[in-house]
N, C-alpha and C positions, 0 to 999 in steps of 0.2 A: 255048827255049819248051817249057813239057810240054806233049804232044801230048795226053795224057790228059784226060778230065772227072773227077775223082777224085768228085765227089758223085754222077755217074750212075754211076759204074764201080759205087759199094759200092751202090745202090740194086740194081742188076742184079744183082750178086752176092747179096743180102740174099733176092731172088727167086729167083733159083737156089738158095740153101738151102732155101726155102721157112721163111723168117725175118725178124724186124722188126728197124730198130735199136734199137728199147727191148730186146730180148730179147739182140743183138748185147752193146748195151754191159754188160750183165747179165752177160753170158758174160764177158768182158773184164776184168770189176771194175768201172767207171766207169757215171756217169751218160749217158741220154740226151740231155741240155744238151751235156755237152762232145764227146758224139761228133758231133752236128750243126754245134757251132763246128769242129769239126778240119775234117768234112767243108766245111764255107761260106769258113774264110776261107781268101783263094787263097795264103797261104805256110804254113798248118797243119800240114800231113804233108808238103810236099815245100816245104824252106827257099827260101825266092826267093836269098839269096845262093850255096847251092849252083847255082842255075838261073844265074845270073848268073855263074858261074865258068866255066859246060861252055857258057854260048852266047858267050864271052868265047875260049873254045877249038875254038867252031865246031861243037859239037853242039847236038842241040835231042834232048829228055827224052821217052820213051816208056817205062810201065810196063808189063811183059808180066804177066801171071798166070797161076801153073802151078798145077792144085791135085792137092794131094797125090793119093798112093794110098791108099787104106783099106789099113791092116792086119789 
């Protein structure tokens, strides 16, 4: 199981930059369509068959986030 909400995760993070996803996918290269399908559908960014291998071997998925250091 991901333990995560991947559409609240980048939403909160989006607020912590003090940034939108229109402005996100801009940065990125990509349109604001496709970064809301990545974010909505539930195997977009994190494959359901890799979920299905690590809870098949007994884990359950959690993303951490480190954010970098400024240089």
């Amino acid at each position: 199981m991901l333990k995560n909400n991947i559409e609240i995760d980048v939403k909160v993070k989006c607020i912590e930059a003090e940034t939108t996803q229109a402005k996100l996918a801009e940065d990125v290269g990509t349109t604001l369509a496709y970064v809301n399908r990545l974010i909505k559908k539930s195997d977009g960014i994190i494959n359901k068959t890799f979920i299905a291998m690590l809870e098949k071997l007994g884990y359950d998925i959690e993303l951490t986030y480190v954010k970098r250091e400024e240089k």
